[in-house]
C-alpha positions in Angstrom: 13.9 -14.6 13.1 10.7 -15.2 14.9 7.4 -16.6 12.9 5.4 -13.3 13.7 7.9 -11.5 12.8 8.1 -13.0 9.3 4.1 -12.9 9.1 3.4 -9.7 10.2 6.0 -8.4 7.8 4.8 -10.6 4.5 1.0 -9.5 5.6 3.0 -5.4 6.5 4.3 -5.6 2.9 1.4 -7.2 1.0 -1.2 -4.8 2.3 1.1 -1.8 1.5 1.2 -2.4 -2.0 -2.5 -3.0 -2.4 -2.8 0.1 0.2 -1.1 1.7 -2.7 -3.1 0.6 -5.2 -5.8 2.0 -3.7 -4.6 5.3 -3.0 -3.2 5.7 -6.6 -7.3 5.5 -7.4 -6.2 4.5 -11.1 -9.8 4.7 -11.6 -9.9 0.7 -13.2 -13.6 -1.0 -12.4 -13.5 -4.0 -13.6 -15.7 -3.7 -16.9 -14.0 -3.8 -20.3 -13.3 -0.2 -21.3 -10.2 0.0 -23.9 -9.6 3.9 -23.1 -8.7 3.2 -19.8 -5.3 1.6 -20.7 -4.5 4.0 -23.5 -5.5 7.0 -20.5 -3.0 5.9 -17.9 -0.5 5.1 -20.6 -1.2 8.8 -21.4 -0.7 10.4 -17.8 2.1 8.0 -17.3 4.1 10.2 -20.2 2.8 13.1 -19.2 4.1 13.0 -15.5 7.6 11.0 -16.7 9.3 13.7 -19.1 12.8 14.0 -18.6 15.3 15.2 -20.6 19.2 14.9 -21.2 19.9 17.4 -18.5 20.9 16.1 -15.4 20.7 19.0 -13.5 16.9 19.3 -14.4 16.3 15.3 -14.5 17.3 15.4 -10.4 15.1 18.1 -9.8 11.8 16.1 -11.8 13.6 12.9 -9.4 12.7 15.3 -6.3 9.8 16.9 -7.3 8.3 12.9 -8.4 9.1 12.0 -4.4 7.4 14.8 -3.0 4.5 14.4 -5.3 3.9 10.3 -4.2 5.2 11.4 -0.7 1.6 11.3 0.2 0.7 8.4 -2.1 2.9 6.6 -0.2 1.5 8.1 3.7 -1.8 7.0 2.6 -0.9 3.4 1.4 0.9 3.3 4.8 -2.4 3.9 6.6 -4.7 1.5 4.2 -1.7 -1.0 5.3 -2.1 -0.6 9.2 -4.7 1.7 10.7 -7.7 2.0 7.5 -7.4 -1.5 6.6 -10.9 -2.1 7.2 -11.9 1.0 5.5 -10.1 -0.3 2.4 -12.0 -3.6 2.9 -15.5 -2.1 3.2 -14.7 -0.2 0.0 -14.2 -3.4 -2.0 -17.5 -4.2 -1.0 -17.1 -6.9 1.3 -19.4 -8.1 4.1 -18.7 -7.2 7.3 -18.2 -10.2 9.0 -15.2 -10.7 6.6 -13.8 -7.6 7.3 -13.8 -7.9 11.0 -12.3 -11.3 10.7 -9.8 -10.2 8.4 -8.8 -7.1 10.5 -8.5 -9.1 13.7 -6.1 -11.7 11.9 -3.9 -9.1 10.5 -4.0 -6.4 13.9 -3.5 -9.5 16.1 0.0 -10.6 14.1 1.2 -7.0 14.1 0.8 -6.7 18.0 2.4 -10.1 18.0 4.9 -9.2 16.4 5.6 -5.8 17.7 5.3 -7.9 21.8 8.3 -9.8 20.3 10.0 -6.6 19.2 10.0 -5.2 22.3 10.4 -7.8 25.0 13.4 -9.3 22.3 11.9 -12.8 22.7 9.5 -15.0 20.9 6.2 -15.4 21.6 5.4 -19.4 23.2 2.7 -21.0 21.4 
């Protein structure tokens, strides 16, 4: 396996989970606030109640991955196209956001050249 490949795919996969993160908005700022925990404890069990029927336990399954189904479409797009928009709403400068995005664009089209003409890219 090439280098870019495993790159692009570590940097793929690390900015899909925060890209999920961020589209789960769990509404956290930073600051102390000890009803924040207790609130997405609370929503946690509210959106998690199964019970001891299976039949109705597989339909909660299905209804849980059409709920995050778009959780999951957003986190996709913070991960490749919005990354910059998901920097800039961190707060930071611009000059690290446009460095950051050309790292992480410019090891994706690396790695997707590889993919396609099935060799590795020379230094």
């Amino acid at each position: 396996m090439s280098k870019f490949y495993l790159i692009a795919g570590f940097i793929f996969v690390f900015n899909l989970v925060v890209g999920m993160l961020n589209a789960l908005d769990l509404g956290y700022t930073g600051m102390h606030d000890p009803t924040w925990a207790e609130t997405v404890h609370q929503q946690v069990l509210s959106a998690n109640q199964y019970g001891s029927n299976p039949i109705t336990d597989t339909i909660f399954a299905i209804g849980d991955f059409i709920r995050s189904l778009p959780w999951f479409v957003q986190a996709l797009f913070y991960a490749t196209v919005l990354f910059p928009l998901m920097l800039y709403s961190w707060g930071l400068p611009s000059f690290i956001v446009t460095a950051l995005t050309a790292v992480v664009w410019l090891s994706y089209l690396a790695a997707i050249i590889e993919f396609i003409s099935g060799r590795s890219v020379e230094r």
